[in-house]
Each structure stands twice: as C-alpha cells, then as structure tokens.
C-alpha positions as CSV (number, residue, x, y, z in Angstrom):
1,X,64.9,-9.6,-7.0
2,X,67.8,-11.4,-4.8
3,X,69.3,-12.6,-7.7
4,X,70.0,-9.6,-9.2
5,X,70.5,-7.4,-6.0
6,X,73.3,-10.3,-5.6
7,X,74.5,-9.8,-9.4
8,X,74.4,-6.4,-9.2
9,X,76.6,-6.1,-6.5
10,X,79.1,-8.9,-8.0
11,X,79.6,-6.1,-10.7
12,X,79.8,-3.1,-9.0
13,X,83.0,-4.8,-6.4
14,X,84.6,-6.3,-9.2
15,X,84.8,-9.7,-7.0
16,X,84.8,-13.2,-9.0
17,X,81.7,-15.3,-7.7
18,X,82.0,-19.2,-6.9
19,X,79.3,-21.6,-6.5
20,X,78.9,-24.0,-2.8
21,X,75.9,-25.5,-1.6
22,X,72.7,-25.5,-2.9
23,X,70.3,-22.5,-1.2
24,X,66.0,-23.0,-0.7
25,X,64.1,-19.9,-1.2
26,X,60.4,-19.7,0.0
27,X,59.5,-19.8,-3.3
28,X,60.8,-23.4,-4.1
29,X,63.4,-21.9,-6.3
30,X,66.8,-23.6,-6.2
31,X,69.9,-21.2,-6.2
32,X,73.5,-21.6,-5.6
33,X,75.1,-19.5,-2.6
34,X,77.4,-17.2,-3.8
35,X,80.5,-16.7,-1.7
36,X,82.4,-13.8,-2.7
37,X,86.4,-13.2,-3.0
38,X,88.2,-10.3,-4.0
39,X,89.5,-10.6,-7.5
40,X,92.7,-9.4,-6.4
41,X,93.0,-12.2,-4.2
42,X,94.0,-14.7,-6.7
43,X,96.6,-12.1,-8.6
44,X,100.0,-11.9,-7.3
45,X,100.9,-8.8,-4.9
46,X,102.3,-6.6,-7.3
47,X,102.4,-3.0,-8.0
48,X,101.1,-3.0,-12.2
49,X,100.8,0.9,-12.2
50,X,104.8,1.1,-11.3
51,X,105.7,1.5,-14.8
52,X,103.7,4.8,-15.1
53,X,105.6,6.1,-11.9
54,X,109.3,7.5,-11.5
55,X,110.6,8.5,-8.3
56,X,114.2,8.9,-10.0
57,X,115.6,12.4,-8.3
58,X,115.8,15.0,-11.1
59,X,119.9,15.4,-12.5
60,X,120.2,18.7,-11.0
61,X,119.4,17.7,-7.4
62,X,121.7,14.5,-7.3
63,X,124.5,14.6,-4.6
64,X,128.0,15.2,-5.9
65,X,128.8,11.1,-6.9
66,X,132.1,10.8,-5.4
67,X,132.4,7.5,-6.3
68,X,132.5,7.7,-9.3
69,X,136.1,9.9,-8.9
70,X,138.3,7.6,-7.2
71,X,140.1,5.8,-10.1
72,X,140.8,9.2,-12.0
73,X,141.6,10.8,-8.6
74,X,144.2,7.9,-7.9
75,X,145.6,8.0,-11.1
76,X,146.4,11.4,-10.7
77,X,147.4,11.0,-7.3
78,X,149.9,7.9,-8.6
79,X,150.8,10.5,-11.0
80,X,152.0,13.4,-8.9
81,X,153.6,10.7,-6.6
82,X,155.9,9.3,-9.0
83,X,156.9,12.9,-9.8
84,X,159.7,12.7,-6.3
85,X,159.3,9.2,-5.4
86,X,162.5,7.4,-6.4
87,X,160.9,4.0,-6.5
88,X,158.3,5.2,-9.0
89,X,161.2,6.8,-10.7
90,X,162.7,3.8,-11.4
91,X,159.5,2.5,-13.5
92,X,159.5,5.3,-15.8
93,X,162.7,5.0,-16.5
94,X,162.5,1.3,-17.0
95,X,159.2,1.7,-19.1
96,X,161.3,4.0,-21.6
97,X,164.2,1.6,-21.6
98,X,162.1,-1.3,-22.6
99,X,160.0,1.4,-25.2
100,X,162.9,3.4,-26.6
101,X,166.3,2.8,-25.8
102,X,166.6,-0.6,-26.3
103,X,164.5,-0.3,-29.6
104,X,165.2,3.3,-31.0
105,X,163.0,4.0,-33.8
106,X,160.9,6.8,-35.8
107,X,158.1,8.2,-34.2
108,X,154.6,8.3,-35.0
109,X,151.8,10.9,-35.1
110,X,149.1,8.9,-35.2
111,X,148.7,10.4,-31.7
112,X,148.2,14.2,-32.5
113,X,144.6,12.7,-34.5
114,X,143.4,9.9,-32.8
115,X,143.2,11.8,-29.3
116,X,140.2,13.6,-31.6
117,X,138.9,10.5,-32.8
118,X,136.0,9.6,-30.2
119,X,134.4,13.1,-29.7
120,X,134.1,13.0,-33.6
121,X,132.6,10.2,-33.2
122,X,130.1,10.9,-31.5
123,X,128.8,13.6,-33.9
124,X,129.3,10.9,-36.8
125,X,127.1,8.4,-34.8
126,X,124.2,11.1,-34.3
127,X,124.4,12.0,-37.7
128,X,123.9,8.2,-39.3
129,X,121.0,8.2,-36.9
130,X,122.3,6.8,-33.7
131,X,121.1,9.4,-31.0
132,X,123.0,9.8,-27.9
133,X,121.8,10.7,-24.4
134,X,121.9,14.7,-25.5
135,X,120.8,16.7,-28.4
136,X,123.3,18.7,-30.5
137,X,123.5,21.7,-28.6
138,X,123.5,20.4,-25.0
139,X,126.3,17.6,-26.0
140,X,128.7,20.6,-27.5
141,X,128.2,22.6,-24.5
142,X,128.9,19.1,-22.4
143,X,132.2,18.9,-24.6
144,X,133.0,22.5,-23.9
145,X,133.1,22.2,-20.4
146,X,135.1,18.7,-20.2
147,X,138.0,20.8,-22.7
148,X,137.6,23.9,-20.7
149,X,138.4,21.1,-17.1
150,X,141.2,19.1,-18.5
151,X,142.9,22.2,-20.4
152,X,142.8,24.2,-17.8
153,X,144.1,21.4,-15.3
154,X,146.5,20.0,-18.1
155,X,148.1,23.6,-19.3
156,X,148.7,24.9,-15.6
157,X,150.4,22.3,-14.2
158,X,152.8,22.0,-17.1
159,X,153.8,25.1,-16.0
160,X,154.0,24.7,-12.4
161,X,155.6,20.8,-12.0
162,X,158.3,21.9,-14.3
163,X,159.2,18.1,-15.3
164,X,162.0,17.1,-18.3
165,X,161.0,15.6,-21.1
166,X,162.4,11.6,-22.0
167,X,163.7,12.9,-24.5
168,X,165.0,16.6,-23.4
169,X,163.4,18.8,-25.6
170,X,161.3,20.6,-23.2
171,X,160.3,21.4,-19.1
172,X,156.6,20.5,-19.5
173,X,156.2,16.9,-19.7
174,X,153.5,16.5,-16.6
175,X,150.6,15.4,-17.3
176,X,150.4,14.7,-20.6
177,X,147.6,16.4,-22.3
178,X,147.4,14.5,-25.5
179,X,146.1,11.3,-23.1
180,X,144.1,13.7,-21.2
181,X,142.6,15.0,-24.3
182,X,141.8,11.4,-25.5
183,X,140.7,10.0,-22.2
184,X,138.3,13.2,-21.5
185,X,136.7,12.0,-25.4
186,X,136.3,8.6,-24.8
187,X,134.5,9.1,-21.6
188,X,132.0,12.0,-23.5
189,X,131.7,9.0,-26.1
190,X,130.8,6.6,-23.2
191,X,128.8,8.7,-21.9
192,X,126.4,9.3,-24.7
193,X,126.0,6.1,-25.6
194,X,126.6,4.2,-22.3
195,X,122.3,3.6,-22.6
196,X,122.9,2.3,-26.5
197,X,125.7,0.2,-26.1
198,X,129.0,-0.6,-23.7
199,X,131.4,-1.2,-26.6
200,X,130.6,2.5,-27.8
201,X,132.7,3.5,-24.5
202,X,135.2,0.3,-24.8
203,X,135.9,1.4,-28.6
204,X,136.6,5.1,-27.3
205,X,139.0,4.0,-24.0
206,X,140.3,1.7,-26.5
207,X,141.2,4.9,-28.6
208,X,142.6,7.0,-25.7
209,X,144.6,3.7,-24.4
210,X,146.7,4.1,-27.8
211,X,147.0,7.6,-27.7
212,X,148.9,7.5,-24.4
213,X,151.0,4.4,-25.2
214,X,152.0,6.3,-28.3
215,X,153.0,9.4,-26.2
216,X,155.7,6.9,-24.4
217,X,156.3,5.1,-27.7
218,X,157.7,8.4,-29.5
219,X,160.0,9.2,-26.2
220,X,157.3,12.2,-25.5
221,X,156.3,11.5,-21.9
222,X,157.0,9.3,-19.2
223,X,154.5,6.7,-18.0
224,X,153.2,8.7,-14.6
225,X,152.8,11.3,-17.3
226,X,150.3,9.4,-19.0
227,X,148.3,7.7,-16.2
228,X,148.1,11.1,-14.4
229,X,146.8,12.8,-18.1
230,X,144.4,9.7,-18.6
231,X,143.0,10.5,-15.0
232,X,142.2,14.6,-15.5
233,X,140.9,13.2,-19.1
234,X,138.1,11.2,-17.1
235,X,137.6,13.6,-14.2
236,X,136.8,16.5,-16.2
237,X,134.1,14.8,-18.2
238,X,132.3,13.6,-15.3
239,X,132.5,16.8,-13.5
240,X,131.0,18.1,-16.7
241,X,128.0,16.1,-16.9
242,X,127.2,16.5,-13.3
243,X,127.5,19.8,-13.3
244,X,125.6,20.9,-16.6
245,X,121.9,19.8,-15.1
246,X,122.2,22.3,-12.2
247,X,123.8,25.3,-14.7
248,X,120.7,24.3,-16.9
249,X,118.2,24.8,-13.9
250,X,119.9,27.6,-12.9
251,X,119.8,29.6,-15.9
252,X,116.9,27.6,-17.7
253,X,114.3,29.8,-16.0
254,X,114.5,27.7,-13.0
255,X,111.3,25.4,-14.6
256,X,109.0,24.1,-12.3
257,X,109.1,20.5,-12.1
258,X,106.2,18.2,-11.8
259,X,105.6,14.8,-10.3
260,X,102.8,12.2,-10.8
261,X,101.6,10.0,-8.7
262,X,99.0,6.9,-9.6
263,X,98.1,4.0,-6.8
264,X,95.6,1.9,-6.1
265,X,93.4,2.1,-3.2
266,X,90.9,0.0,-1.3
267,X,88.3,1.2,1.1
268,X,85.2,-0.2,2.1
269,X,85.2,-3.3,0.2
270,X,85.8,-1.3,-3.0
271,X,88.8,-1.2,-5.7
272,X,89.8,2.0,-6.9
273,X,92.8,4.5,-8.4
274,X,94.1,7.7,-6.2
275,X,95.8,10.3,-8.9
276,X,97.8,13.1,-7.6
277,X,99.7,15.6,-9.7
278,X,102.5,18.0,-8.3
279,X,102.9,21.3,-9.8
C-alpha cells in the first residue's frame, strides 16, 4: 500500500524518482527510498510556451518612428541648403561640369521608365507567387498614399523655390521628382519584401540610384536637386506605411483586438498552465 501511495504520487507531481539507501519495512520487505526532485529541475530555465506568445504592440498603436526619418530629412535639408549656399553651389556646378560640359552628349530617357520600374515590380513578384507583406488591395492604397506624399511635396515646391534649370529650359528644377518618384518605389519595393529578402530593396535603390544620376546625366537637374528628390521619395513611403494601420483602425470598424496569454505556474508542489484570453 506504501508502494503505491508513493507511486501514485510520483505520477500525479510529474517528479523523476531516484533510488538511495536501502529502506526495512516491518514486514521484512526490502525497498529503496525514494527521494524526489522536480523534473523541471534538471531542464534549463527557459520559457518553451514563448513561441505561442506575442507581446509585439499592434501597427496602429506604434509611436511615430522618427528614426527612421533622419537620412531622408537630411537629404532634403542638404537639398534646400545648397539652394543659397554658395559653397554647395559650387558642387553642382562642378558635378555638371564633369557630367556635361566637358562631355556633351545625347540624352537618355531611360529615366522617364525606370523611375516605374520597382513599383511594377512588385505586382510582377506577387503575381509569379512571391507575396509581399500586403495583399493587393492594401499595397495599392500603400502606393497611393506614398504618390499622393511625394507629388504633393515634389509639384509644390517646384513652384515655390523657383530654381533654373542646368540647362535653361525651365524655373522648376527643385527637387526633382523623377528621383522622388523612383526613390518613393524602391522603398514600397523594400518594404514588401524587406521579410523575403534584402536584395529585393537593394535591386529597387539600385533602380532609383540610376534614375537620379540620369536626371544630372541629360543636363535636367542639378545634384542638390536629386539628393533632396531621393529624400521626399523615401519619406513619403514611410510616412505611408505608418500611417495606413491607424487609418485602417479608424475606419475598419475600430475591431477589437485580442491578446493571449499562456504561462506556466507552480503552486503547492504542483506543475501546471494559467491561460488568459483578452477580448
């Protein structure tokens, strides 16, 4: 009866059993005395029901990630700069020297294409089966918004900064809006498929980095031009991407969210799982 009160129990704690010295009953039975140790005792101290959890703060509740704005913020900021700083004056002017005037030559329009080439791309990739980070609809809206940002950026300030051509034709040269066009493409192409591969975003800034050297290359825009187009490119698609989640919640019916929870516990000697579900 000892024996299986002792077994019994060994079962019900889940604890591993080892033998020690040799134990008389009244009987004259021989037993073993049974020491017992948790069985967690010999398994490292880890957490194996992490996997299951995610304490990852939904997309529409994550802070505004300024970092992730300075380099398009300074290469716009370099961008206006150069606009009445002599010094940075001099590098445009030096850039189309070494670009045009000392090589004149006939321009190309591979430019007025490939500035197209990596949003395409990322409906060609979905379509041969390579899925992105969105579905169709929720990446065309994302696409939407970055060319609603950088046109509206882009097409104003043409306007407004009133800056000469290199090669005279016309009072609109700042930014440029072909790079900005490319660059805000290549960053939607990074970001889809910045969880499937890097060199789907290298492939794209790759793209957009040709674009703009082809703007200076057929005497359309100065290099500040450029930088400051390549910058409102990026910026617009990140702005677009953090900002869709909260327009989605907003005007997705506001859906609740829920949150699972799965631990384990210990309490008087015994093993055990604590579930808790937020609705």
């Amino acid at each position: 009866m000892k024996m299986a009160t002792v077994l019994t129990l060994s079962v019900c704690v889940c604890l591993s059993a080892r033998s020690q010295d040799s134990l008389s009953l009244n009987n004259g039975n021989v037993i073993k005395e049974i020491s017992f140790t948790p069985a967690s005792a010999s398994v490292p101290d880890t957490a194996p029901f992490r996997h299951h959890l995610d304490w990852s703060i939904p997309d529409y509740r994550k802070p505004f990630p300024a970092g992730s704005f300075v380099l398009p913020a300074a290469m716009v900021a370099y961008g206006f700069t150069a606009i009445h700083v002599s010094g940075l004056q001099h590098v445009n002017s030096k850039i189309k020297e070494e670009i045009w005037t000392e090589d004149p030559h006939r321009p190309m329009h591979a430019d007025n294409y490939l500035m197209f080439v990596p949003a395409l791309a990322v409906y060609g990739l979905n379509a041969a089966g390579v899925h992105g980070a969105h579905n169709f609809k929720d990446r065309t809206i994302l696409l939407l918004m970055s060319q609603l940002f950088v046109n509206g950026a882009v097409f104003s300030l043409k306007n407004s900064t009133h800056v000469l051509r290199p090669d005279g034709s016309a009072y609109n040269s700042f930014p440029s809006g072909h790079t900005a066009e490319a660059f805000a493409n290549a960053e939607f192409l990074r970001m889809e498929y910045k969880d499937v591969s890097p060199w789907y975003g290298i492939a794209g800034y790759a793209v957009a980095t040709t674009t703009g050297l082809l703007r200076m290359y057929n005497n359309k825009h100065w290099f500040n031009d450029v930088v400051a187009g390549a910058g409102f490119g990026i910026a617009s698609t990140r702005l677009a991407y953090w900002l869709y989640p909260k327009i989605q919640h907003v005007f997705g019916g506001g859906a609740k969210s829920t949150a699972t929870v799965l631990m384990p516990t210990y309490q008087n000697g015994s093993f055990g799982l604590s579930f808790a579900k937020a609705f």
